[in-house]
C-alpha positions as CSV (number, residue, x, y, z in Angstrom):
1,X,23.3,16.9,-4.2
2,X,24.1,16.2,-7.9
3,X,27.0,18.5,-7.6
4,X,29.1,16.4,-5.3
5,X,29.1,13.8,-7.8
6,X,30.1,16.1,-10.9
7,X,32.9,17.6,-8.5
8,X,33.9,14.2,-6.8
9,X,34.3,12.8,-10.5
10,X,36.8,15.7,-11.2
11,X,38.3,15.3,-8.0
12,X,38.9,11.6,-9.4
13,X,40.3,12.5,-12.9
14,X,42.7,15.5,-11.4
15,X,44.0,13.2,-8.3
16,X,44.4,9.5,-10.2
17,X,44.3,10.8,-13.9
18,X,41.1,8.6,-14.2
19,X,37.2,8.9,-15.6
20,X,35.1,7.2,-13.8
21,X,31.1,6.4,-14.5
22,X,29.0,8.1,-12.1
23,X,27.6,4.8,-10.6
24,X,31.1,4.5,-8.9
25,X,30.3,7.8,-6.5
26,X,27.5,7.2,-3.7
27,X,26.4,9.2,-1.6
28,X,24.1,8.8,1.7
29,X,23.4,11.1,4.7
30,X,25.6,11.4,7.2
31,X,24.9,9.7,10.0
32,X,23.6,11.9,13.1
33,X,26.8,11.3,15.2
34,X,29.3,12.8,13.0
35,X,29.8,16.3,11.9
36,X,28.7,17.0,8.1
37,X,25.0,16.4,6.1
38,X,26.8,14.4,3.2
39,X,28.8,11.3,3.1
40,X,30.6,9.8,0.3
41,X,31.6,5.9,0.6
42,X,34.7,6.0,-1.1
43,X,35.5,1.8,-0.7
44,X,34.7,2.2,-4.4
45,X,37.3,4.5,-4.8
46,X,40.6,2.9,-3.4
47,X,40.4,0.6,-6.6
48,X,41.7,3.9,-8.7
49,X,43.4,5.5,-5.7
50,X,45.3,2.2,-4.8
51,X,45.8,3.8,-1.7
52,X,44.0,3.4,1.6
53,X,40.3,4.0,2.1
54,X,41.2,7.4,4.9
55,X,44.2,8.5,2.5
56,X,41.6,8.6,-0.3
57,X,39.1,10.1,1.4
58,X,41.7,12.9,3.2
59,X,42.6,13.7,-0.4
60,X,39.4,13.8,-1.9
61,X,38.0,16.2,1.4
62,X,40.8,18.6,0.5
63,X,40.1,18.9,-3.2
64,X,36.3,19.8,-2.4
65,X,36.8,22.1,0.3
66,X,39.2,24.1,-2.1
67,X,37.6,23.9,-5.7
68,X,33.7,23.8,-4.1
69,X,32.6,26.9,-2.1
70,X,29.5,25.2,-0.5
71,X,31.8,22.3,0.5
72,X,33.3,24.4,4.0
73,X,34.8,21.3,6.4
74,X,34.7,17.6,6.1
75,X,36.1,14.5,8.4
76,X,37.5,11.4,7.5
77,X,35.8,8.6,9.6
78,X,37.4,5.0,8.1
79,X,36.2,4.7,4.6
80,X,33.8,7.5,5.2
81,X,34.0,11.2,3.8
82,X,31.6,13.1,5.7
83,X,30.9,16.7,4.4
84,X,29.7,19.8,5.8
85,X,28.1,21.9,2.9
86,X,26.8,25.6,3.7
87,X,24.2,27.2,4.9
88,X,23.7,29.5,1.8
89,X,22.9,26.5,-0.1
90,X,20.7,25.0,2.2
91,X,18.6,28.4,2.4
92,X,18.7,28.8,-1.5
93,X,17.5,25.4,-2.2
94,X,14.6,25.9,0.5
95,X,13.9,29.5,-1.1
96,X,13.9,28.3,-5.0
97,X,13.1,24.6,-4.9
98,X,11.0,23.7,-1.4
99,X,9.2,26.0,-1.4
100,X,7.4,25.9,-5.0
101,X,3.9,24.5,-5.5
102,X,5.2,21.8,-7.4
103,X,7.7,20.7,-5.2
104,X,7.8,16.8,-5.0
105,X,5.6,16.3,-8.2
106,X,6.6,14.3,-11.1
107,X,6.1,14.9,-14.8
108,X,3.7,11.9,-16.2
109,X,6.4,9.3,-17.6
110,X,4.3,7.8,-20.8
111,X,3.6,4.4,-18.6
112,X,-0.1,3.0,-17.4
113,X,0.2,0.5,-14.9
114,X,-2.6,-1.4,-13.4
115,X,-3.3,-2.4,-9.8
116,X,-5.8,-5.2,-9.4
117,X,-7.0,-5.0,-5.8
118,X,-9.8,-5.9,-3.5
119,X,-11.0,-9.4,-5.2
120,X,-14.0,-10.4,-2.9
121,X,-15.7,-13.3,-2.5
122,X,-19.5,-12.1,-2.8
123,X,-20.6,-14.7,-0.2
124,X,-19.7,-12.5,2.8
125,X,-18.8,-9.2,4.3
126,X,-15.5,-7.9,4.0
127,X,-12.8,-8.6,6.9
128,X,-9.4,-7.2,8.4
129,X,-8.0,-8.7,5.5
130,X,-9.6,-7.6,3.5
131,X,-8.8,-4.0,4.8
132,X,-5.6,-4.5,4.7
133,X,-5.9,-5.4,0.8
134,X,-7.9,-2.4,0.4
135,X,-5.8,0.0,2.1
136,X,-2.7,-1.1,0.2
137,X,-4.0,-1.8,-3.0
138,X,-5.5,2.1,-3.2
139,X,-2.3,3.5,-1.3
140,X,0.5,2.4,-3.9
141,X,-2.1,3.3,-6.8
142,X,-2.1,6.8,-5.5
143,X,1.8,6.3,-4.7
144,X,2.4,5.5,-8.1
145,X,0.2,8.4,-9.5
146,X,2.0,10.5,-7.8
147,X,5.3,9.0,-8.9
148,X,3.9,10.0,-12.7
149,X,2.4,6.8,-14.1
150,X,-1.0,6.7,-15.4
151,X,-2.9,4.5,-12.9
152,X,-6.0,2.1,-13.7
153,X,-7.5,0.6,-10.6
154,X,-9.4,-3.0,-11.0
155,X,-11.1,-5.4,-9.0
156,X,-11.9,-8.8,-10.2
157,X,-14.8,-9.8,-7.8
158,X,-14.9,-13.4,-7.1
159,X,-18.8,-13.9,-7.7
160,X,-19.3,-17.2,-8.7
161,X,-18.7,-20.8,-7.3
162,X,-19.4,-23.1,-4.9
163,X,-19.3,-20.2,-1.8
164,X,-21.8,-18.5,-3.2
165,X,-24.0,-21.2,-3.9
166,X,-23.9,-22.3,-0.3
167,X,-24.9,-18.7,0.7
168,X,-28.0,-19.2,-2.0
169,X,-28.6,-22.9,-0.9
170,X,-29.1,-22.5,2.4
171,X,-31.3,-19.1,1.9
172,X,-34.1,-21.1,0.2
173,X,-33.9,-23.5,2.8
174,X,-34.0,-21.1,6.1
175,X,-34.2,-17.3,4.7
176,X,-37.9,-17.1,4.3
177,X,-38.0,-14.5,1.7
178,X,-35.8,-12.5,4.2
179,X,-33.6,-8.9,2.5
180,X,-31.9,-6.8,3.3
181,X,-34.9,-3.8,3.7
182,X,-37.1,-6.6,5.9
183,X,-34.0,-7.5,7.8
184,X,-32.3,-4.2,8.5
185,X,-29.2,-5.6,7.5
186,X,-26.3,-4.9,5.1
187,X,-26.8,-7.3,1.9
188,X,-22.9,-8.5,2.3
189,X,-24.4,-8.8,5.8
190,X,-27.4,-11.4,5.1
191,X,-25.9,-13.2,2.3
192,X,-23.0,-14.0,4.8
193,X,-25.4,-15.1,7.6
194,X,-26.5,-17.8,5.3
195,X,-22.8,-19.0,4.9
196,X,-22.7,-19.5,8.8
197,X,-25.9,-21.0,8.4
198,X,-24.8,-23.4,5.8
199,X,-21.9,-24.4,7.6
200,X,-23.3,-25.2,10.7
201,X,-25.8,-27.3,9.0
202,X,-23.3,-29.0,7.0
203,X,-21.6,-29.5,10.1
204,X,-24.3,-31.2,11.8
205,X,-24.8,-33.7,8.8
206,X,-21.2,-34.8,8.6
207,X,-21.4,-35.7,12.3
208,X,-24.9,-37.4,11.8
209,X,-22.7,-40.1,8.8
210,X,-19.7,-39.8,11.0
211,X,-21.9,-41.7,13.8
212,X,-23.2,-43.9,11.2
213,X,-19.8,-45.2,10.6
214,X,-18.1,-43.2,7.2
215,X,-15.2,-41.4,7.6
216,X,-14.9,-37.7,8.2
217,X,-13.9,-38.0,4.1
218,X,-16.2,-40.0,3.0
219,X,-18.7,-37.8,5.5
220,X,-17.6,-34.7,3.8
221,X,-18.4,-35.9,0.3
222,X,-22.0,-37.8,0.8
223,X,-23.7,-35.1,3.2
224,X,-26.9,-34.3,1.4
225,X,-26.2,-30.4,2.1
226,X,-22.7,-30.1,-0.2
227,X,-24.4,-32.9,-3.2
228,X,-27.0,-30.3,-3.4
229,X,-24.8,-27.1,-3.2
230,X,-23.0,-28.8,-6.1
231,X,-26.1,-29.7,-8.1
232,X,-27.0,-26.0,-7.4
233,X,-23.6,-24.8,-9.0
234,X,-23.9,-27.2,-12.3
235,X,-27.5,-25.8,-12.6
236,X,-25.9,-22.4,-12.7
237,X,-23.4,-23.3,-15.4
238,X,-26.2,-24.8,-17.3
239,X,-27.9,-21.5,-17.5
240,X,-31.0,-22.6,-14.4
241,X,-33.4,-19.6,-15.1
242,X,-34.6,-20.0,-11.8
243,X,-30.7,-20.2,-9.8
244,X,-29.6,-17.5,-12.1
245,X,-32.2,-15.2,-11.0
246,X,-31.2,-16.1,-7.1
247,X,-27.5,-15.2,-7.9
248,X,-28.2,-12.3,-9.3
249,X,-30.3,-10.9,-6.7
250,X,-28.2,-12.0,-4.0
251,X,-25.2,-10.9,-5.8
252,X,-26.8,-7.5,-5.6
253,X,-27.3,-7.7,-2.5
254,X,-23.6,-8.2,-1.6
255,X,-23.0,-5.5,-4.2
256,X,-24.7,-2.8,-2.6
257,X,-23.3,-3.9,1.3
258,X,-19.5,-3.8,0.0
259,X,-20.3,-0.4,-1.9
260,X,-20.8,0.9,1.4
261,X,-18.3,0.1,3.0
262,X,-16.2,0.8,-0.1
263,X,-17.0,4.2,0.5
264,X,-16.3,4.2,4.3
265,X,-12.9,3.1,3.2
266,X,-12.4,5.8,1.2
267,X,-11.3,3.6,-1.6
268,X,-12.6,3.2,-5.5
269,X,-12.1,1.6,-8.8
270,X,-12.0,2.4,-12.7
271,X,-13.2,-1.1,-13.5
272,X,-14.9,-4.1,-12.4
273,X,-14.1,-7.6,-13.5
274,X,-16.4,-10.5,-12.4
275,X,-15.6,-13.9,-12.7
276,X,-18.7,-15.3,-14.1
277,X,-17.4,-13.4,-17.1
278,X,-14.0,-14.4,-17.0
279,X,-14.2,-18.1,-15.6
280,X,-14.3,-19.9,-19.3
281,X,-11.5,-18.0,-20.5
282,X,-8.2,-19.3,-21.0
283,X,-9.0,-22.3,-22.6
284,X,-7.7,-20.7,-25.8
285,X,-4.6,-20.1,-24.0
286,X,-4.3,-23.8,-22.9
287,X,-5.0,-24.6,-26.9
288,X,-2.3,-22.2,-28.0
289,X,0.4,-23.7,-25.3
290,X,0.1,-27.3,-26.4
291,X,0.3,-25.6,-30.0
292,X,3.7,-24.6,-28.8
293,X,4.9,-27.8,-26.8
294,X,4.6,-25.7,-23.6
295,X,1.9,-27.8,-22.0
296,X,1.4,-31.2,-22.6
297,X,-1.5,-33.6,-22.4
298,X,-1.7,-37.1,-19.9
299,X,-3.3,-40.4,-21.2
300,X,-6.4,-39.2,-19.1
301,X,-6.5,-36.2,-21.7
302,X,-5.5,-33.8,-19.0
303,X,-3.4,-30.8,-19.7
304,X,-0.3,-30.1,-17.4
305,X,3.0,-28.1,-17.2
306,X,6.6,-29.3,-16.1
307,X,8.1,-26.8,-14.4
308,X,10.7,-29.2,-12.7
309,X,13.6,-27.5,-14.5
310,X,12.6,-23.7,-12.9
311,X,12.5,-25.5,-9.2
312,X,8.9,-25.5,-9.0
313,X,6.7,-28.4,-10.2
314,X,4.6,-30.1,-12.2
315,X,1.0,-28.1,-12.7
316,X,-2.2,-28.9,-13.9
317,X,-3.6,-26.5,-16.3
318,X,-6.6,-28.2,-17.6
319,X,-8.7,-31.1,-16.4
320,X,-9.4,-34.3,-17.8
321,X,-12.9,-33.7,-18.2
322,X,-11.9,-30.2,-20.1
323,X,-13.0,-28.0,-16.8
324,X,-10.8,-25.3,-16.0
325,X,-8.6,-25.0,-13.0
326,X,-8.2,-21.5,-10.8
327,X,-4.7,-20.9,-12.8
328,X,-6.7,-21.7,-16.2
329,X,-9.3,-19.1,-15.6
330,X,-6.2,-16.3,-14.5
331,X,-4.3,-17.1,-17.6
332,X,-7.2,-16.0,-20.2
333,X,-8.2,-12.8,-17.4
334,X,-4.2,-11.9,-17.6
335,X,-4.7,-11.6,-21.3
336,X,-8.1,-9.9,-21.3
337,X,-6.8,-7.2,-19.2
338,X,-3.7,-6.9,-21.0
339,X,-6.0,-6.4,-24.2
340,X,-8.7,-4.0,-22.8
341,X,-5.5,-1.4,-21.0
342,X,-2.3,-2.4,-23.1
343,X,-0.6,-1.4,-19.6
344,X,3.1,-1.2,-19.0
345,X,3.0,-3.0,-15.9
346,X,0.4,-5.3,-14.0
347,X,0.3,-5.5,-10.0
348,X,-1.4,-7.9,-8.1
349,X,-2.5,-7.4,-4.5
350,X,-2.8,-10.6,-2.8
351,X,-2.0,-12.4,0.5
352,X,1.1,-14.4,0.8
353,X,-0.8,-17.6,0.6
354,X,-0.9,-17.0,-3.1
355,X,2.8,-16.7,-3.5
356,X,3.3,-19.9,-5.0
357,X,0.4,-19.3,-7.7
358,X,1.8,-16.0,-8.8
359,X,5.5,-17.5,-9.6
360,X,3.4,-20.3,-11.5
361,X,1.4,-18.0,-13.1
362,X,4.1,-15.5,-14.1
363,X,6.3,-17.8,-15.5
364,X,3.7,-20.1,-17.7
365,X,3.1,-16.3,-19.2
366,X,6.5,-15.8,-19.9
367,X,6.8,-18.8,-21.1
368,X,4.0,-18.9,-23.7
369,X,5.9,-15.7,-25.3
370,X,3.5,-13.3,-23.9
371,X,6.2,-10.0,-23.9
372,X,3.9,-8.5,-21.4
373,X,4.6,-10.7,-18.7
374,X,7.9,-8.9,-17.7
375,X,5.4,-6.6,-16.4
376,X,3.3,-8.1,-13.9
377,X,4.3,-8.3,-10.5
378,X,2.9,-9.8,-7.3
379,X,2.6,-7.4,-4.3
380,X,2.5,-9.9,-1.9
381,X,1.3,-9.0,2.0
382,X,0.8,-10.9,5.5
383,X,-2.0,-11.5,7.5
384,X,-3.5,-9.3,10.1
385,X,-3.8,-10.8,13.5
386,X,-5.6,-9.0,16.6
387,X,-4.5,-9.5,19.8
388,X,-6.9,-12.2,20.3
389,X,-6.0,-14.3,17.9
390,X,-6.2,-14.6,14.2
391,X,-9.3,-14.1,12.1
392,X,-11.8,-16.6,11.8
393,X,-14.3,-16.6,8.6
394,X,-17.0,-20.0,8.5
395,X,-17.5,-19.6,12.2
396,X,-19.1,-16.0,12.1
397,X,-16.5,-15.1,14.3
398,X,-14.3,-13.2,11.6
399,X,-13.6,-9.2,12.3
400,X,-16.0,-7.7,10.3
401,X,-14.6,-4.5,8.6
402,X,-18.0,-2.4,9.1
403,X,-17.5,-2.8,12.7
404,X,-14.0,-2.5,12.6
405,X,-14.6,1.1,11.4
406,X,-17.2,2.1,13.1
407,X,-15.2,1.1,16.6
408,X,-12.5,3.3,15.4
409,X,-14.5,5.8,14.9
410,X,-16.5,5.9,17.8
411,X,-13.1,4.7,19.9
412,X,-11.6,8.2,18.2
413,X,-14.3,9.7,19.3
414,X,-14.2,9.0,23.7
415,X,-10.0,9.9,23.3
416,X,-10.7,12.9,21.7
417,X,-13.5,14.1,24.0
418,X,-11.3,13.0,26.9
419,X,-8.1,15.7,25.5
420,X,-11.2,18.6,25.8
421,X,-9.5,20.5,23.1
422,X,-13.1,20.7,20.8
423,X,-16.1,21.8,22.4
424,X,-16.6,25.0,20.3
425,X,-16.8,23.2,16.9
426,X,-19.7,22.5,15.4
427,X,-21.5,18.7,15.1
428,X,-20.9,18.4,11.8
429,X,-17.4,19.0,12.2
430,X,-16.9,16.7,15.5
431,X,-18.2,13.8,13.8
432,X,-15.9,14.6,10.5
433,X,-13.0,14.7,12.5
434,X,-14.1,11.7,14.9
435,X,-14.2,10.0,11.2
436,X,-10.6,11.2,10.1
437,X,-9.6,10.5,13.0
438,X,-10.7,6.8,13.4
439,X,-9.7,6.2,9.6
440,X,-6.5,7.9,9.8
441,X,-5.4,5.8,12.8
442,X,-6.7,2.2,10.8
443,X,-5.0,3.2,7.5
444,X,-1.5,4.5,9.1
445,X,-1.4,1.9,11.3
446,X,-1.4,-0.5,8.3
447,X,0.4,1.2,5.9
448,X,3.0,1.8,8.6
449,X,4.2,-1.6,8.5
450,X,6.4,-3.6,5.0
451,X,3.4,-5.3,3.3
452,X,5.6,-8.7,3.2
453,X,5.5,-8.8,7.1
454,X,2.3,-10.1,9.0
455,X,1.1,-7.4,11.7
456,X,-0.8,-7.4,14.7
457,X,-3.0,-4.7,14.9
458,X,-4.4,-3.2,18.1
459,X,-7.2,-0.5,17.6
460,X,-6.2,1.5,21.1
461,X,-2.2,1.4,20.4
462,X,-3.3,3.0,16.7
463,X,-5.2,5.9,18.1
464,X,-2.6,7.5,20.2
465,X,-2.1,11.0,20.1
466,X,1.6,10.5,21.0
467,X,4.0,8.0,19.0
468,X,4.2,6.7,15.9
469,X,0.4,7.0,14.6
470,X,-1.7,9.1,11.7
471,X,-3.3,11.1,14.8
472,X,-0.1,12.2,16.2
473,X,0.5,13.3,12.3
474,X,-2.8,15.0,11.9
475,X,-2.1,16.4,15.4
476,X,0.9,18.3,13.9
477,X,-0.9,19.0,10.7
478,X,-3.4,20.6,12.8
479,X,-0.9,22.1,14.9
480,X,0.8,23.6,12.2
481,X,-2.4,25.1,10.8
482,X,-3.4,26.6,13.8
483,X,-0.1,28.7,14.0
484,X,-0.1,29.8,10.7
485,X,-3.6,31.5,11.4
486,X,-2.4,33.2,14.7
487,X,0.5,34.4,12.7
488,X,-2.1,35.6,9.6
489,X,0.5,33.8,6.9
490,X,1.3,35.2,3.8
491,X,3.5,33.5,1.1
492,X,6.6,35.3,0.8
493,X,10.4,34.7,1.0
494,X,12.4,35.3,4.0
495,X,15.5,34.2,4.9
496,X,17.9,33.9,7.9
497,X,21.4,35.2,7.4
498,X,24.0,32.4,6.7
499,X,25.5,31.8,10.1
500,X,22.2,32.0,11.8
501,X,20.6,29.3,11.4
502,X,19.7,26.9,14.0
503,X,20.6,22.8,14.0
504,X,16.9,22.4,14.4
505,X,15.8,24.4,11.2
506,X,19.1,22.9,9.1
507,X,17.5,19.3,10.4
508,X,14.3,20.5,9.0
509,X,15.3,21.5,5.3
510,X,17.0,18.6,5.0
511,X,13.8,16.6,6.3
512,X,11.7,18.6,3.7
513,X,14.4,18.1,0.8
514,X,14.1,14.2,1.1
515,X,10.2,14.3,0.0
516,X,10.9,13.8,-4.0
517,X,13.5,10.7,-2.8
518,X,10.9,9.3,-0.5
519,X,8.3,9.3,-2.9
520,X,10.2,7.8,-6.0
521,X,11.7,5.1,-3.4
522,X,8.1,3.9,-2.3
523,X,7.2,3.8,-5.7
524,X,9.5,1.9,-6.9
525,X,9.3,-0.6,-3.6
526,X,5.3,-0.8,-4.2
527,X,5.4,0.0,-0.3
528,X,3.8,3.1,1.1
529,X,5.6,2.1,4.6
530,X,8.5,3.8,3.9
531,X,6.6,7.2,3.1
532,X,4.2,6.5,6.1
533,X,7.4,6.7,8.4
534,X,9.2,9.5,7.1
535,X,6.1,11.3,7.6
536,X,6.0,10.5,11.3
537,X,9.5,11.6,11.0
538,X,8.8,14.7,9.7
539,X,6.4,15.4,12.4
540,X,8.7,14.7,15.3
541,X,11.2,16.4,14.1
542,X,8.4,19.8,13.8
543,X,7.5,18.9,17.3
544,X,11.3,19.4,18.1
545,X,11.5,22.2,16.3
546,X,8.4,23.7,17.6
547,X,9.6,23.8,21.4
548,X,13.3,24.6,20.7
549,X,12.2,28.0,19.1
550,X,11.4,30.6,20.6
551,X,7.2,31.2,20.1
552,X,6.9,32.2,16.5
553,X,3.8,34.4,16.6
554,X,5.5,36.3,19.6
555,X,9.0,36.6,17.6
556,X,9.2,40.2,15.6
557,X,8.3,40.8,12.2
558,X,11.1,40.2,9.8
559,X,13.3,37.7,7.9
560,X,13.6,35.0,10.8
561,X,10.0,34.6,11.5
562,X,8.9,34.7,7.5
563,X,11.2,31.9,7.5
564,X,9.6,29.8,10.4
565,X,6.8,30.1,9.4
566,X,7.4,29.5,5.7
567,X,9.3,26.4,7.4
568,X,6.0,25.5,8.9
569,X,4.0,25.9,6.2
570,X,6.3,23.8,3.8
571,X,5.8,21.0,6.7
572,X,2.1,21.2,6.6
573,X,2.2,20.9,3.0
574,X,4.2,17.6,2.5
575,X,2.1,16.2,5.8
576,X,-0.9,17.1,4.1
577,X,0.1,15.4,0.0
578,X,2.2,12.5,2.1
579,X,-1.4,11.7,4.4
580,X,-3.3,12.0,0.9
581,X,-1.1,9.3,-0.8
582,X,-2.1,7.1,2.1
583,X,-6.1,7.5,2.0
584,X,-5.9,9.9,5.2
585,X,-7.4,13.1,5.4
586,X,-5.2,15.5,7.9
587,X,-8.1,17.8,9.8
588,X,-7.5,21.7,9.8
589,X,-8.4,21.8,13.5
590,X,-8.1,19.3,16.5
């Protein structure tokens, strides 16, 4: 709609004798009461007009509808210009821009960002969180890819510390020489078993001092259990031949289980950072601050930070006895990973409980002169609750993300079944789409939803056919494909005359047009919500369209039912690309 804002500027300069920047003019939809498709806010405008807001609207409506043929009506409601434009140019932009191949694409624009996602723990399975994490992480890199920027995905796995060490502790102790092949279990599985296990010991210790008479503290602190989970950790810093070789088997373990369900996800990554590598850096960093006067030492030869001044607080940076802290350690990994990808920009996918640490981290960086740190940015999301209550992780009640899937899955699998609608396709097929299916209703239903707010999911509300879910999109897609078969589709160009045209099908191009928009506006939000709805908008309003028409593979050959169907087509399409950004795979057939 660029041309409303070249012709409302020279509206401006021929009515007020002014030039005005283009910022000035903007436009929106009109809203679905009023008559018109485009609205100018003209507010802005009365500053030049010095008149009222509906004089200088009336004035500016009468200089488009007679220097701008596809300008044919407009109405003046308040401040608000609302235009009709015609249906000539509605067609033409479907026939020459819609409906190309690379309609919606974007030309790479020179700039590698990286999205650092994932980050387990390797001393247990991955959860609903987790999922969640996952699912976003991979859906803005692909949003962003789309958007033109080259995309490097990373996950710096949290593989060392005291969790994992409890895992290892308490597997000596009670495994037995138990794996994964004698156990039948997943490795992220077993290794996390021995985490419950730990617990509940540790548990049973603290209550065993507790009754002697120390304090749950004190209890905490001298429980044989956790002294020798920490002599088990210093060991491994030491370089223990024998607790190495445990960590690194178990480790492997947990690799191999979270690969798996890695690839149920649907999810990947171009690199792999691990903590045991990363841990002791940023101790250079803490060297070069005090170099600077940005940090400064206490008597106890601690290093700290005063942020008092930015309205956060005083932060440690470095222990007295030189050991790093958690921000330490992400200060030298913020400059490793700067120095491996040079990237433009740096996102970090992390639960809101970390907000506080990623304004602290951000700003140290900034602060230490590091130009790169304009860069990074903290995608920040809530937490996933179930119905039942929140998510639980030492008590082995936690909801584990293999089942998780495989309930969707198989939960797909009984609605389907019940709608009748497949019994001539093949196994194989059946259990792909029971799989897209199961996945498709998971990932919409958390992508659906502005990462910043905390959801509550519920498995049976996400696989509904009707509503706002991915199967009631893949329905469509399927839908859609079906009709196009029936009606043996070719690509070619047909086109209604102007005055023809139904409100439905005007709704729908101007549905399609707002693809391009909806992409760049995710991408610049780092939310895939907003594409995820329009989406589901897109496929109500084909639903709508669908039944207010009259059948398409019934209606005779010519220019009105090329143009249905290339309507249809163009729908599929975008449902299809929009799905893919998301991790969802939109069936053929349903």
């Amino acid at each position: 709609m660029n041309f409303i804002i070249t012709a409302t500027l020279d509206a401006i300069k021929e009515l007020y004798n002014e030039e005005v920047a283009e910022s000035v003019i903007n436009i929106q939809e009109t809203r679905k009461e009023f008559e018109g498709q485009v609205t100018i806010v003209v507010f802005p405008i009365t500053k030049i007009s010095k008149k009222s807001p509906e004089q200088t609207a009336q004035a500016i409506g009468e200089y488009l509808v007679e220097n701008v043929a596809d300008v044919t009506a407009f109405n003046v409601v308040k401040g608000f210009l609302n235009l009709s434009i015609s249906e000539s140019y509605f067609l033409k932009q479907f026939n020459e821009d819609i409906l190309t191949d690379d309609f919606g694409s974007f030309e790479p624009n020179g700039k590698k960002v990286m999205v650092e996602y994932s980050s387990p723990n390797t001393n247990k399975p991955l959860h609903l969180g987790h999922v969640r994490n996952n699912l976003l992480g991979y859906s803005v890199s692909e949003l962003l890819k789309a958007y033109g920027y080259d995309v490097v995905k990373v996950n710096l796995v949290n593989d060392r510390g005291i969790h994992i060490c409890k895992s290892m502790l308490a597997w000596q102790k009670w495994g037995d020489g138990e794996t994964p092949e004698s156990s039948g279990l997943k490795g992220d599985h077993l290794v996390g078993k021995y985490y419950v296990i730990f617990d509940k010991e540790y548990k049973k210790e603290i209550d065993a001092l507790k009754a002697e008479g120390q304090t749950e503290e004190e209890a905490k602190k001298n429980a044989p259990l956790i002294k020798e989970a920490q002599q088990m950790l210093l060991k491994w810093e030491q370089g223990d031949e024998a607790v190495v070789s445990l960590w690194k088997t178990m480790n492997e373990w947990v690799y191999a289980g979270f690969n798996v369900t890695y690839k149920n996800l649907g999810v990947d990554f171009d690199k792999f950072y691990y903590e045991s590598n990363t841990y002791l850096l940023g101790k250079d960093t803490v060297d070069e601050g005090l170099e600077k006067g940005v940090f400064f030492k206490k008597e106890d030869g601690s290093v700290w930070i005063d942020l008092t001044a930015d309205g956060l607080d005083q932060k440690l940076v470095l222990r007295a006895d030189g050991t790093s802290v958690y921000i330490t350690q992400d200060l030298g990994t913020a400059a490793m990973k700067y120095d491996d990808f040079k990237m433009d920009e740096s996102i970090y996918v992390v639960g809101n409980e970390q907000d506080y640490h990623f304004k602290v981290l951000f700003l140290i960086l900034e602060k230490l002169g590091k130009n790169w740190a304009k860069g990074l940015y903290h995608l920040s999301y809530g937490m996933v609750d179930l119905p039942n209550g929140k998510m639980k992780s030492r008590e082995g009640t936690v909801v584990d993300a293999d089942e998780l899937i495989a309930d969707m899955i198989a939960t797909a699998q009984e609605k389907t079944e019940e709608l009748g609608k497949i019994n001539d396709f093949s196994e194989e097929y059946k259990n792909e789409l029971y799989r897209n299916i199961g996945l498709g209703a998971l990932k919409y239903f958390l992508l659906k939803v502005e990462p910043k707010k905390r959801l509550l999911f519920d498995p049976n509300e996400s696989i509904d056919f009707q509503g706002n879910t991915g199967p009631f999109i893949q329905y469509t897609h399927a839908r859609i494909k079906s009709l196009l078969s029936k009606a043996d589709y070719k690509a070619e160009v047909g086109s209604p005359k102007a005055g023809d045209l139904l409100p439905v099908e005007l709704e729908m191009i101007l549905q399609l047009a707002k693809y391009p928009a909806e992409i760049e506006t995710a991408a610049k939000a780092h939310s895939p919500a907003s594409l995820a709805n329009y989406l589901y908008e897109l496929a109500k309003l084909f639903n709508k369209f669908y039944h207010e028409i009259p059948p398409i593979v019934k209606t005779e050959e010519g220019d009105t039912k090329q143009f249905r169907l290339n309507l249809s087509k163009k729908t599929a399409d975008i449902i299809f690309k929009g799905m893919l950004i998301l991790g969802i795979t939109s069936p053929e057939r349903m």
